[in-house]
Phi, psi and omega in degrees: 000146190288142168245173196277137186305153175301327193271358199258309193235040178257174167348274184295359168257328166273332148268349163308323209264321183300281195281303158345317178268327158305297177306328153295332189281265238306327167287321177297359166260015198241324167261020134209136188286135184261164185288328190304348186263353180232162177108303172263172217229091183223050196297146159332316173302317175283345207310326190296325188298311138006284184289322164320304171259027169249345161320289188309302246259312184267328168317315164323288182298323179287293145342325171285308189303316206263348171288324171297315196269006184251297168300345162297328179247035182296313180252062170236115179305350194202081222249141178304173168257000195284318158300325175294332148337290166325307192287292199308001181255318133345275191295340184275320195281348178258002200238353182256294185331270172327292162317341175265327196265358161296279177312299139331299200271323173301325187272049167041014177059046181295303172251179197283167180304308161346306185296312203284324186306316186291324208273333184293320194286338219253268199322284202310336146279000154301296172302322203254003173277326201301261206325321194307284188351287176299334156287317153327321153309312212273342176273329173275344169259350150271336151333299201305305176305359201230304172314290205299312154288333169288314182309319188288318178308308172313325206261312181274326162291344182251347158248168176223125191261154173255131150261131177301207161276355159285340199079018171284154145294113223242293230195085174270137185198129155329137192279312176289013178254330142346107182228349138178183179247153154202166219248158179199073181083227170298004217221133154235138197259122167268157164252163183148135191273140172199135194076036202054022176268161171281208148166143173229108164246127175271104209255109187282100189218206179231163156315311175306321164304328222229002186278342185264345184284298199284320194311299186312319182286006247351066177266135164238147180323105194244005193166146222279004180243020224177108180271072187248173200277100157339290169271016178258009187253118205245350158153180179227136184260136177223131176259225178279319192244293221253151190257111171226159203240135215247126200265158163289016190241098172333131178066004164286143174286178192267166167242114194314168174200118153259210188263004133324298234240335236272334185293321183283353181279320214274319180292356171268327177308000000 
């Protein structure tokens, strides 16, 4: 079963829904007087007040209903639409209850309690399905828009595009397919695998250039010629002389680290 967007039982989902679904019925009961008011001795001179406290009468219950229902789904990763459904249905048959019993007693209990019930439950679902309706939109559709963004935050973050010196676009590759940069004259050369291959493209641009490219990607800086892939470094090797960061990748060159370079490489492993 579909779960309710994050924002439906967040802060701002709970007071829209507390106030919201009371302030429409009370403006639509205020621009048009319903038949439940004639016939019995409900004058028109009082009518805002009515209205008013039939205001009061579902803001209680919807405030009551949804503070339960929120604590009750507090450590719930996740809520169906199928409950939510329930409580909006709920909340109209106790806000229809409370409300046929308000109106019974101001009309002097000119007809049975029933009766104010049938005609209070006939309006009050009318009235209070719109706004459910319309926030249930307004919630699924900033999900979608939240998702939809979150796809792209992701989508960027996980390639990393190369540019020449001109500004062109050379070369987008998955950030973990990366396996390191060097700088190579006029040329910075990538290495990265694709299809479980090695692959090299030689991009004429500079190290300087490319460097807020790799960092923002996260590659770090291991050697003043040379960008490598964090997670693609299986351990660092030390000889006589020289520092190389040894790749997971069969048959990868070593990639130099100097000593410079070598504690902030060292400290990801």
């Amino acid at each position: 079963m579909f779960q309710l967007p994050k924002d439906y039982l967040a802060p701002r989902g709970f007071l829209l829904h507390v106030f919201g679904v009371p302030l429409f019925v009370f403006g639509l009961l205020l621009l048009f007087k319903p038949i439940v008011f004639q016939g019995f001795e409900l004058t028109y001179s009082r009518y805002s007040f009515h209205v008013t406290m039939i205001f009061c009468i579902i803001l209680v219950v919807m405030l009551i209903s949804r503070s339960l229902f929120l604590l009750a789904n507090r450590k719930s990763k996740g809520v169906a639409w199928g409950p939510c459904v329930l409580l909006c249905l709920i909340e109209v048959v106790f806000s229809s209850g409370f409300t046929a019993l308000y109106l019974w007693l101001m009309s002097g209990k000119a007809d049975a309690y029933f009766w104010f019930f049938g005609l209070s439950l006939l309006y009050l679902f009318v009235l209070m399905l719109v706004p459910y309706v319309i926030l249930d939109f307004y919630f699924l559709l900033v999900d979608r828009d939240n998702q939809i963004l979150d796809r792209e935050r992701d989508a960027n973050k996980e390639k990393i595009r190369f540019l020449d010196e001109r500004d062109n676009l050379k070369l987008v590759v998955a950030i973990d397919a990366v396996l390191y940069v060097q700088s190579d004259e006029n040329y910075v050369k990538v290495c990265y695998l694709e299809d479980g291959e090695m692959k090299f493209c030689s991009i004429r641009t500079t190290m300087k250039r490319v460097e807020e490219i790799c960092t923002r990607g996260g590659l770090i800086r291991c050697h003043r010629s040379y960008f490598v892939n964090s997670v693609r470094v299986q351990s660092l090797q030390k000889d006589k002389e020289f520092t190389y960061a040894m790749l997971d990748v069969p048959n990868a060159s070593r990639v130099p680290v100097s000593k410079n370079y070598y504690d902030q490489l060292a400290v990801l492993l």
